[in-house]
C-alpha positions as CSV (number, residue, x, y, z in Angstrom):
1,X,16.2,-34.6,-33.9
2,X,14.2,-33.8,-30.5
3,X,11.1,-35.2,-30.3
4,X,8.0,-33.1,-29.6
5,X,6.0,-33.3,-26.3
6,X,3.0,-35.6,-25.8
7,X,-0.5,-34.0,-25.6
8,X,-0.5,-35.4,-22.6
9,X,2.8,-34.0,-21.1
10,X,1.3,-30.8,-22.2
11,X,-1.7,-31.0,-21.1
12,X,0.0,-32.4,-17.1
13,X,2.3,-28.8,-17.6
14,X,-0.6,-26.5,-18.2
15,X,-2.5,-28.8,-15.3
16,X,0.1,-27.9,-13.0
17,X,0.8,-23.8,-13.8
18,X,-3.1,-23.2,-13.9
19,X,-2.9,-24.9,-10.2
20,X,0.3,-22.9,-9.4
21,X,-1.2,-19.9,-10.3
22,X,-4.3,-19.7,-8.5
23,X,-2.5,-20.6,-5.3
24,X,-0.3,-18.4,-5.4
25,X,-4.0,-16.1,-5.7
26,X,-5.2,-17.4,-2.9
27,X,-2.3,-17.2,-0.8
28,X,-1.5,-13.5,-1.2
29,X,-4.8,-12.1,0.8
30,X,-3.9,-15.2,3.3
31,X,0.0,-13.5,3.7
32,X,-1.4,-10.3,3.7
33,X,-3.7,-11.0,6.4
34,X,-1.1,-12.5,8.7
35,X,1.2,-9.3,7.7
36,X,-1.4,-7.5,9.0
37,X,-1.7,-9.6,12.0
38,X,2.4,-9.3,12.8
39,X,2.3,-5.6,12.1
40,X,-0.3,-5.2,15.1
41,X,1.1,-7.1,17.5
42,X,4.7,-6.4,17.3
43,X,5.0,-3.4,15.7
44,X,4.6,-1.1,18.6
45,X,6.1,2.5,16.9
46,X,2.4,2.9,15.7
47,X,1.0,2.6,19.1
48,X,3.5,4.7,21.4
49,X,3.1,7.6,19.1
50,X,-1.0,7.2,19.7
51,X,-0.3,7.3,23.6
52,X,2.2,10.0,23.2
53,X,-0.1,12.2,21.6
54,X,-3.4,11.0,23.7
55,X,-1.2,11.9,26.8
56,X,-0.4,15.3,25.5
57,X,-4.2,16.1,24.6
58,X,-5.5,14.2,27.5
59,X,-3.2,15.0,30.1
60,X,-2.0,18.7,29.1
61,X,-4.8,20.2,27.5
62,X,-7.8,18.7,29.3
63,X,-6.1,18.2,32.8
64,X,-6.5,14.3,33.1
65,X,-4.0,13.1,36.1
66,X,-4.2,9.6,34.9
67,X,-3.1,10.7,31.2
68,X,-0.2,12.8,32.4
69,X,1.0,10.1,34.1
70,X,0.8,7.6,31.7
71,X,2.7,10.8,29.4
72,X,5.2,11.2,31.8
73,X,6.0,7.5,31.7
74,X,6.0,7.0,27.9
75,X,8.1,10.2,27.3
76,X,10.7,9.6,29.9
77,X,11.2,6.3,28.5
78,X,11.4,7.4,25.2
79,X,14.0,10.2,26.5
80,X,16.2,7.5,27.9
81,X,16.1,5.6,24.9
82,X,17.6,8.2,23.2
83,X,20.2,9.4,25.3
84,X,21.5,5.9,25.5
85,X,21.1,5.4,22.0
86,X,24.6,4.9,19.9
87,X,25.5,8.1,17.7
88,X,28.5,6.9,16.2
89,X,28.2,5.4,12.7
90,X,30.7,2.5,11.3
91,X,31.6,3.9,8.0
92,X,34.8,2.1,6.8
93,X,36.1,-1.4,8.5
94,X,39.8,-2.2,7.0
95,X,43.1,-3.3,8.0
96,X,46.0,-0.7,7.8
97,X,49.4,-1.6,6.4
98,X,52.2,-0.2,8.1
99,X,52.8,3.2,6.1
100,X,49.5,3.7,5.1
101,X,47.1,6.7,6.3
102,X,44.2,7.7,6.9
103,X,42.5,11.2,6.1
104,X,39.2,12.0,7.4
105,X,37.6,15.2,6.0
106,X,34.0,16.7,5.9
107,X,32.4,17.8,2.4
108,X,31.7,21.4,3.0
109,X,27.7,22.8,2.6
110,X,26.3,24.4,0.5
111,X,26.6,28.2,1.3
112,X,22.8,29.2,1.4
113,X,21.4,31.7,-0.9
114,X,20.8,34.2,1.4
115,X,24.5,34.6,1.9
116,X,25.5,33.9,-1.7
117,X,23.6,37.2,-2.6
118,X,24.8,39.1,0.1
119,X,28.3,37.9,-0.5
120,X,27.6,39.3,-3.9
121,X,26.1,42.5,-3.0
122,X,28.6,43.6,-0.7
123,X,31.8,42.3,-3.9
């Protein structure tokens, strides 16, 4: 027959999930504030796009030398990254048997409605 749990025990169980719980409260604004803190310093997306578009305002539209040269820097870099960027995708890794074969196709598109209802016009 199992024996039931002190008061006690209880009462050391509850102790510790009330105490469990309310860290776990307090740490969440304390991650999310260091999140916060990462996201500003390292990720930089966010601020590129700024200076991309404060170059093109700045330097374009309101003539500012510095800006379009600061544009011209950010955009040429972000055209080189680009055009050395990879464009080929790893779909399927496997080793081939002797025999075996491979067939690559393409799912054909969807004809678009425009020529659907011609198609069916002119039929």
């Amino acid at each position: 027959m199992a024996t039931r749990p002190s008061p006690a025990t209880l009462g050391q169980g509850l102790a510790t999930w009330l105490v469990f719980l309310a860290l776990g409260r307090i740490a969440r604004p304390i991650r999310w504030f260091f999140g916060q803190i990462r996201r500003a310093l390292f990720n930089w997306s966010g601020y590129t796009r700024y200076v991309r578009e404060q170059t093109v305002v700045e330097g374009l539209f309101n003539g500012s030398k510095f800006w379009l040269l600061v544009g011209g820097g950010v955009w040429g870099v972000r055209a080189l990254r680009r055009a050395s960027g990879r464009t080929e995708r790893v779909v399927l890794r496997e080793v081939i048997q002797p025999g075996e074969r491979i067939v690559i196709s393409q799912i054909p598109r969807k004809v678009p409605r425009k020529q659907r209802r011609a198609a069916a016009k002119a039929g």
